[in-house]
C-alpha positions in Angstrom: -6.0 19.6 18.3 -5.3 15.9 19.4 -3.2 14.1 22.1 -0.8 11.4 20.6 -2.4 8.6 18.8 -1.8 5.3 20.2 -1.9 1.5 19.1 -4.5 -0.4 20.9 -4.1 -4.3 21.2 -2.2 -6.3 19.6 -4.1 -7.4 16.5 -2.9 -6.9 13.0 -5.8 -7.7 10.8 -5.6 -8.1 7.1 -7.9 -5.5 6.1 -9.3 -3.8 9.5 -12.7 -1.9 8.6 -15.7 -0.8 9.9 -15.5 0.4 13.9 -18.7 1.3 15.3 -18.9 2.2 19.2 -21.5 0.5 20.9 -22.3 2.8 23.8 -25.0 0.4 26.0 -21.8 -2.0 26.3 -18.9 0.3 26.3 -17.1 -1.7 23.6 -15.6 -0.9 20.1 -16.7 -3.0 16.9 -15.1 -3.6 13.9 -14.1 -6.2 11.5 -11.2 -7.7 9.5 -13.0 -8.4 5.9 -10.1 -10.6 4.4 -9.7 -12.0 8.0 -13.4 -12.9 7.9 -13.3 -12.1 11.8 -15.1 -10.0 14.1 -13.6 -8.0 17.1 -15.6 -6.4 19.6 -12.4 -4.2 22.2 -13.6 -3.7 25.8 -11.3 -0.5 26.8 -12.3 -1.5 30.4 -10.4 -4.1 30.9 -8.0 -4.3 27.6 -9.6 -7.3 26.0 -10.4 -8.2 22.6 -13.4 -10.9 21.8 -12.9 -12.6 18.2 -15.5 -13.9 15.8 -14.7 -16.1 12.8 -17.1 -15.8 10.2 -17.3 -18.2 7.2 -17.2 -15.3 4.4 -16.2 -12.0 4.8 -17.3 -9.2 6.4 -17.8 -5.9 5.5 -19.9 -4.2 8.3 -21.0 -5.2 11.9 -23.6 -3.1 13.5 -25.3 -3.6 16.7 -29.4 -3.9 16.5 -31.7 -2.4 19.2 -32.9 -5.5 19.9 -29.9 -7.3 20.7 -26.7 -8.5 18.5 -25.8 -7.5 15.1 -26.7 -6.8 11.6 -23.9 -7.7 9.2 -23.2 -6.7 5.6 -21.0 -9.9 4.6 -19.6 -11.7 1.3 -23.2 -13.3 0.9 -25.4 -10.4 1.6 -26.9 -9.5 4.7 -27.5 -11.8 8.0 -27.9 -11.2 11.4 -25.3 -12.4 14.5 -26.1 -13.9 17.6 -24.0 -12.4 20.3 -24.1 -15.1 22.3 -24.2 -18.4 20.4 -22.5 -17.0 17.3 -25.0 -18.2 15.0 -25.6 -16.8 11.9 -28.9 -15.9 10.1 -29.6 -15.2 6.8 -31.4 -12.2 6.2 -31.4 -11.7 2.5 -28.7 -11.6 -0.7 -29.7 -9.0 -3.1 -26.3 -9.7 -5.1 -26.4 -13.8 -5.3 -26.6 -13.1 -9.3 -23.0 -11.0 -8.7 -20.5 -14.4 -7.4 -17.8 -12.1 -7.8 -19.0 -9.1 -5.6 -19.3 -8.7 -2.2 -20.5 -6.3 0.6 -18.3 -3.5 2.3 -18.5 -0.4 4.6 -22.2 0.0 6.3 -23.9 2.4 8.3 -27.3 2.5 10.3 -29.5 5.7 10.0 -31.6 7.4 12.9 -34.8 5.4 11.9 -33.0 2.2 12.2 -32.4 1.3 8.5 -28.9 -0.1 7.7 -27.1 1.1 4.4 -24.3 -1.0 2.6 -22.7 -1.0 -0.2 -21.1 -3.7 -2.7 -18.1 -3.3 -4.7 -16.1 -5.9 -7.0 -13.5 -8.0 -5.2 -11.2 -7.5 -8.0 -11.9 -3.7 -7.3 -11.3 -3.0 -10.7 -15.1 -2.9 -12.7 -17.8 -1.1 -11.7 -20.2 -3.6 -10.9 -21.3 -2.3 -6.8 -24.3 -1.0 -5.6 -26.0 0.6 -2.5 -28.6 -0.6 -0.6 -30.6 0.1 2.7 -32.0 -2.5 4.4 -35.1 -1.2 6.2 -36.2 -2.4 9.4 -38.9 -5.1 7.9 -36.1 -6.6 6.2 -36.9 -5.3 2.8 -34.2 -4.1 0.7 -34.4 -1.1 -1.4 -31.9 -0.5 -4.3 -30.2 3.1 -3.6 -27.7 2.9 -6.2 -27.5 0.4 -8.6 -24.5 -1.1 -10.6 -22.9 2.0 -11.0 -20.3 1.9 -8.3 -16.5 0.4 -8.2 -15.9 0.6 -4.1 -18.9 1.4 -1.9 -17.3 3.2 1.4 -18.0 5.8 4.0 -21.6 6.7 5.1 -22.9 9.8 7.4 -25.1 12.3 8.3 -25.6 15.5 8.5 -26.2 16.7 12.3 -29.5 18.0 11.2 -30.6 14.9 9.4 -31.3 16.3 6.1 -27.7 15.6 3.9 -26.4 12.1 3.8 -22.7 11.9 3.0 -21.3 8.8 0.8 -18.2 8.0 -0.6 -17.1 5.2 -4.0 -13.0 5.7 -3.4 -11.9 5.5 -6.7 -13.8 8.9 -7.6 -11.7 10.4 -4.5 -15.1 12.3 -4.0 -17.2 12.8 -1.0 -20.6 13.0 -2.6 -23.7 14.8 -0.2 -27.3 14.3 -1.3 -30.5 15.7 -0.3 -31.9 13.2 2.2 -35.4 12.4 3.8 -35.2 10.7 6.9 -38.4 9.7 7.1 -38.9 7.9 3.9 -34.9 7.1 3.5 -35.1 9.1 0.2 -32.0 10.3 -1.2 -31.8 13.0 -4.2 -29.6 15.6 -5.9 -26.2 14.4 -5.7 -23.0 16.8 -5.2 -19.4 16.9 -4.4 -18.4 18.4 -1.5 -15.2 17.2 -0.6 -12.1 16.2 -3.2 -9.1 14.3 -1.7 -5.8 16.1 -3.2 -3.7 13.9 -5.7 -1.3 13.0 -3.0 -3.0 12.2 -0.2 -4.7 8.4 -1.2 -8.5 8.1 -1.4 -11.0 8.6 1.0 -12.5 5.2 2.8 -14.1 5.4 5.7 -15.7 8.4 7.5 -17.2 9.8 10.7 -19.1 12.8 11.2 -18.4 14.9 14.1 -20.4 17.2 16.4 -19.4 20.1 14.5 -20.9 18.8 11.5 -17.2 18.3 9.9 -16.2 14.8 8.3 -13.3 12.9 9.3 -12.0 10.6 6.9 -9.3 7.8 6.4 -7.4 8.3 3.4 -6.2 4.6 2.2 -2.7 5.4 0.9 -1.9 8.4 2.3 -1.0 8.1 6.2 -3.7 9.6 7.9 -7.1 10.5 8.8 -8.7 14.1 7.2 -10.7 16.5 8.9 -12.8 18.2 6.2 -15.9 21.0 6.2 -18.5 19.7 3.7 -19.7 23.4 3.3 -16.3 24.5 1.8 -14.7 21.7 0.9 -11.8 22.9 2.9 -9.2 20.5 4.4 -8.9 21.9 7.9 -7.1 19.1 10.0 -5.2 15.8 10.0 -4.2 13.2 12.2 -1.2 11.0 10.8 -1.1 7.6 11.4 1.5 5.0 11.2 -0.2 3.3 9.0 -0.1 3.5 4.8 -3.8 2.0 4.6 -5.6 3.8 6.8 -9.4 2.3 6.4 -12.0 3.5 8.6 -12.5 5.8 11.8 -15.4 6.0 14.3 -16.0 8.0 17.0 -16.3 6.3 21.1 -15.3 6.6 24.5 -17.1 7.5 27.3 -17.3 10.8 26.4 -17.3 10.5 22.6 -14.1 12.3 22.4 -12.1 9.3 21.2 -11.6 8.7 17.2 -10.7 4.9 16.6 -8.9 4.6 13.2 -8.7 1.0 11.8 -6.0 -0.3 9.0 -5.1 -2.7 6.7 -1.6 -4.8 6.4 -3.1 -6.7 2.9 -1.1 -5.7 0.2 2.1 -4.2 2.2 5.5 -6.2 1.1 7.6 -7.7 3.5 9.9 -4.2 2.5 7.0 -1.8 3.1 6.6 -3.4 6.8 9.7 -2.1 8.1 8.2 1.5 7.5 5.2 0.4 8.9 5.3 -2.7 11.2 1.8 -1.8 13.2 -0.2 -2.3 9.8 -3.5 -3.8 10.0 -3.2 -2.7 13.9 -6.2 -0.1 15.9 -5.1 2.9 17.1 -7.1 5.8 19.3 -6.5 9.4 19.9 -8.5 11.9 22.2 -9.5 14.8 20.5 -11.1 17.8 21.1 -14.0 17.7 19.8 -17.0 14.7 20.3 -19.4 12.6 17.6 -22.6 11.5 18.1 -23.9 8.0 19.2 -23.8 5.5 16.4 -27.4 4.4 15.6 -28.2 0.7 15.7 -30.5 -1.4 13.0 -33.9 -1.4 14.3 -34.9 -4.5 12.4 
């Protein structure tokens, strides 16, 4: 199914989240929330750029137009690539101190989708929210949700996948991709008791989800059809985060992971925590789309 995984660079990030390949540059995005920082891997030639960022950062996704859209502590703002200048786009949540943004995901017509969630993790005070490419922001979900995560779509652009971890759910809904429209909510995938709770996701050529289960040492493949759990990759790595699929070919799943909250015993077991890893696989994802605003 896979060849063996391996670690890439030599970061350990607190909480590693949020890869994105950006294929007009050939580089890997993602982010370290509690770090605050922003990576951006060139496989080319082995090196890592860094980003600290006054607040933290949920999501980092590259616009058509040129640098980044980011879902951060504060709400959203866009990113300078090369002056590393932050602009303020807009906060729906500056009435929520105490939340924050997390994972984020651009859809085919450009508009970003992010989610909140409690930094206490522990009430259920998140919401989701899409950020269109006029910079208006449309409430998707409101105030009912305890950790916003994983976002995809279906191949044919009609299902859009989301997941709140604590629910261990994958939920699908009906989607409209012209109007960004989402109704009739259902589950399609359960994560088994022992196997941690879904975070991040990718969706794959095939139209199969992959998904890092935080807590349970691996990455799941899963058909949203049947529900059926038909493949795994394990990872060194207890808190597996978030996976996204790059390469020149699109054949490469990066898996980011966190070290927060892994004792000083734990880290024997698992001394790459909070490290990326990569593993070809035999089967491709599609290009990630970038915000269009």
């Amino acid at each position: 199914m896979a060849q063996e995984i391996e670690r890439i660079g030599d970061i350990k990030a607190k909480l590693g989240e949020g890869p994105v390949w950006d294929h007009t540059t050939g580089q890997l995005i993602w982010v370290d929330i509690n770090g605050q920082a922003l990576h951006l891997y060139n496989p080319a030639d082995g090196r890592n750029r860094t980003i600290t960022l006054d607040q933290k950062v949920g999501a980092a996704v590259p616009r058509q137009q040129g640098g980044m859209v980011l879902a951060m502590e504060r709400g959203f703002h866009l990113l300078n690539l090369e002056t590393e200048a932050l602009t303020r786009v807009v906060d729906p949540e500056n009435h929520l101190p105490n939340n924050r943004f997390n994972d984020g995901k651009s859809d085919r017509a450009g508009r970003f989708w992010a989610g909140t969630m409690a930094q206490s993790e522990s009430v259920t005070t998140g919401s989701l929210y899409c950020l269109d490419i006029d910079g208006t922001v449309h409430t998707i979900e409101d105030g009912c949700i305890t950790v916003s995560n994983g976002l995809g779509w279906s191949l044919d652009n009609t299902i859009m996948y989301y997941i709140d971890s604590p629910t261990k759910k994958v939920v699908a809904y009906d989607y409209d991709g012209e109007s960004g429209q989402i109704s009739n909510p259902r589950t399609v995938v359960t994560i088994a008791d022992n196997e941690g709770f879904p975070d991040g996701m990718a969706v794959d050529n095939d139209g199969m989800l992959w998904i890092a289960q935080w807590g349970g040492w691996q990455v799941g493949r899963y058909n949203p059809v049947t529900g059926e759990k038909i493949g795994s990759i394990a990872v060194p790595v207890e808190r597996t985060s978030s996976c996204a699929f790059g390469g020149e070919h699109m054949d490469e799943l990066y898996i980011t992971t966190a070290s927060v909250g892994v004792s000083e015993e734990d880290s024997v077991n698992q001394p790459y925590a909070g490290s990326l890893f990569r593993i070809k696989l035999d089967v491709k994802g599609p290009k990630a789309n970038f915000y269009g605003g």
